[in-house]
C-alpha positions in Angstrom: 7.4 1.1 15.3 9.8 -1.0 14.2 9.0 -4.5 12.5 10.7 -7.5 12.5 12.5 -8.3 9.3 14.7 -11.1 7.2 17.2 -10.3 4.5 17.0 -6.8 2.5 13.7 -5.9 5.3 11.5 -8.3 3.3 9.0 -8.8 6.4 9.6 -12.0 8.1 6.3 -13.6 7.8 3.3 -12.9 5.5 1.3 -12.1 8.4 0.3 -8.2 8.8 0.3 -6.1 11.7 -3.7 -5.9 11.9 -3.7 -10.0 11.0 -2.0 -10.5 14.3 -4.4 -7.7 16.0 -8.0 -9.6 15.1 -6.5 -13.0 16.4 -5.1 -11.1 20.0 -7.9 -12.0 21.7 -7.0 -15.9 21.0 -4.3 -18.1 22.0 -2.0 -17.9 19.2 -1.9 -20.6 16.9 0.6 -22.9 15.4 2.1 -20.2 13.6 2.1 -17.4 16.1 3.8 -20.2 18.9 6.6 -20.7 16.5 7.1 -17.2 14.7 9.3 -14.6 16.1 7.7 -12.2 14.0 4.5 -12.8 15.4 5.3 -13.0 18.9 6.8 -9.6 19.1 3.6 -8.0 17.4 1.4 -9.7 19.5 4.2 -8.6 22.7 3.7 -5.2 21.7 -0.1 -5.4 20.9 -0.7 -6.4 24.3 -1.3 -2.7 26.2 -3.1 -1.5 23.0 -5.6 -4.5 24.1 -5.8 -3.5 27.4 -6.2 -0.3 27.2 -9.0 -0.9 24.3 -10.9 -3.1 26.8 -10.1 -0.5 29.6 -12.4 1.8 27.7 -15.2 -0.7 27.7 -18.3 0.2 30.2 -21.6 -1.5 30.5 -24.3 -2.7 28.0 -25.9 0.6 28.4 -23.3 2.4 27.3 -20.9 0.1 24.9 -22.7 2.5 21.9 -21.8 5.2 21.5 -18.4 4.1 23.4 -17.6 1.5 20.9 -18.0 4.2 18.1 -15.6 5.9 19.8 -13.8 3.2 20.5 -13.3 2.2 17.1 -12.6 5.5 16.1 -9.3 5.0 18.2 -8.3 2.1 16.8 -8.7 2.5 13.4 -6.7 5.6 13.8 -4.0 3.2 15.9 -3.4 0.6 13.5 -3.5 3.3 10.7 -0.3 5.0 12.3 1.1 0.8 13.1 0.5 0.2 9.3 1.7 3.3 8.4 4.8 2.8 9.8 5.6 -0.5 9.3 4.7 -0.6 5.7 6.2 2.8 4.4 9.5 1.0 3.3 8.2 -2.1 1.4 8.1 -1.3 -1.9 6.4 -2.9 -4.9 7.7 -2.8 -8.7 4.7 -1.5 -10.8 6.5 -1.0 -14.3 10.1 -1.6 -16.2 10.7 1.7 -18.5 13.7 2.0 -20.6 15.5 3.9 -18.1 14.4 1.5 -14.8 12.1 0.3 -13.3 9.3 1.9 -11.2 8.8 0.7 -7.3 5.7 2.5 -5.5 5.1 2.1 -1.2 3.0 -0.1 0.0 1.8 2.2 2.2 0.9 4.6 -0.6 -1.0 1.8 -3.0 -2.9 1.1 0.4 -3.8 5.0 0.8 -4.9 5.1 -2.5 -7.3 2.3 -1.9 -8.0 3.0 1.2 -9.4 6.7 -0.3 -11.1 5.5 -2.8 -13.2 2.8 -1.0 -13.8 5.9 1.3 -15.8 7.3 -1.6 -18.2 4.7 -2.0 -22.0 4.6 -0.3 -23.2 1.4 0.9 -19.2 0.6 2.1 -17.3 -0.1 5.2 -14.0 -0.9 4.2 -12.3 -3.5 6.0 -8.4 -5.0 5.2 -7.0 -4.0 2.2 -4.0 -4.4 0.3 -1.9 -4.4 -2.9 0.9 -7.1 -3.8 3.5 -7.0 -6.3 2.8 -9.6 -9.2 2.8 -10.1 -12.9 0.7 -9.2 -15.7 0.3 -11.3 -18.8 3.8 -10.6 -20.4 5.2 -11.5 -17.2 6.3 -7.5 -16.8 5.7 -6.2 -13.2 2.3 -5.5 -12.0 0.1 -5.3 -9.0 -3.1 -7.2 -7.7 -5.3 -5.7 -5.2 -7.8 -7.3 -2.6 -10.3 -5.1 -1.0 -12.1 -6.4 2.0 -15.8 -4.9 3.1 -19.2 -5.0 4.9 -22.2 -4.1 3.2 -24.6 -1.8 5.1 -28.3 -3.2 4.7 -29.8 -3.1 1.5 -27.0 -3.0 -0.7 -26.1 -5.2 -3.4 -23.2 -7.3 -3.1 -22.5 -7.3 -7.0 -22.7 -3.7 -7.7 -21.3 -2.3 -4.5 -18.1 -4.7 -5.4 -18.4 -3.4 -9.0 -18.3 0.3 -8.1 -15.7 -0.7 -5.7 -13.1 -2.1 -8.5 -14.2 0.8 -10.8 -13.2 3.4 -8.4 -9.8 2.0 -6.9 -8.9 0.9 -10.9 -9.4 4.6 -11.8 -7.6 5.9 -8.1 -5.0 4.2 -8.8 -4.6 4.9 -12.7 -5.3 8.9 -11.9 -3.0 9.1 -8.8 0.1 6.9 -9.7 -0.4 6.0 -13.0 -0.9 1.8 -12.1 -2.9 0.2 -13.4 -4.0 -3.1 -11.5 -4.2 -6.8 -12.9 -6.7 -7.4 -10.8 -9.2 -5.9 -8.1 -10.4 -8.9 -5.8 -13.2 -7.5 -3.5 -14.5 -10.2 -0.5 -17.6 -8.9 1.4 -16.9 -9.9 5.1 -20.7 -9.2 6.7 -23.0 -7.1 6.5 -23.2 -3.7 8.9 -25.3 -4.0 12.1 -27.2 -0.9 12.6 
């Protein structure tokens, strides 16, 4: 899928493709009325939507539907991410003989895999962006988004969480982040 990009294929706006998929349910707002970026992922959105709520049934039997049903889409906007965010790179680190630029889509993998690991976890939007450490040398910031299944501890779940991407990251691409912000979004209705 291709996204719509400015200069050098820095994406247009800073809204992601799965930003504009939680809001497709609502009008858009000020920023989707007046972004081209945004209007074409919400264009092409559109039959993903329909067919989602296509697979809908009753009360009865939105259950075990909607686990499948989610299965789908999370497996959808994987392969939209996947795609759109292969070529954006981030720069992780000058050496003498260059510097060091890493995919987004791999720093998200990484993450992504990691959090995977972790009991107590659903892991919801996640992310890395390029920024800069404390020499002002080139560094990356990560923000992990989750739900807590019942019982869990907010603090140590987001503890483990940061420990395990932090060491993910170090093991499989040698980056270290500056930072691991981790937001719990709800907690998991069971």
């Amino acid at each position: 899928m291709e996204m719509t990009t400015g200069p050098r294929g820095v994406p247009a706006c800073d809204r992601s493709e799965e930003d504009v998929w939680e809001r497709l349910d609502l009008p858009p707002d000020g920023h989707e009325a007046s972004c081209p970026h945004c209007q074409e992922q919400r264009r092409r959105l559109q039959p993903l939507l329909q067919a989602t709520r296509g697979l809908r049934g009753t009360p009865e039997q939105e259950t075990e539907e909607d686990a499948v049903l989610e299965r789908v889409r999370r497996s959808v906007m994987d392969g939209i991410r996947a795609e759109i965010r292969r070529g954006r790179r981030i720069r992780v680190r000058l050496t003498p003989r260059g510097p060091v630029d890493v995919s987004v889509y791999v720093l998200n993998e990484v993450i992504r895999r990691a959090a995977d690991t972790i009991d107590g976890i659903e892991l919801r939007r996640h992310g890395a962006t390029e920024t800069t450490d404390r020499d002002g040398g080139p560094a990356v910031a990560c923000q992990v988004n989750v739900q807590l299944r019942p019982g869990e501890r907010a603090m140590e779940a987001a503890e483990r969480l940061r420990a395990v991407v932090t060491a993910s990251l170090a093991d499989e691409l040698g980056v270290t982040p500056v930072s691991v912000d981790v937001s719990v979004e709800d907690i998991i209705d069971e």
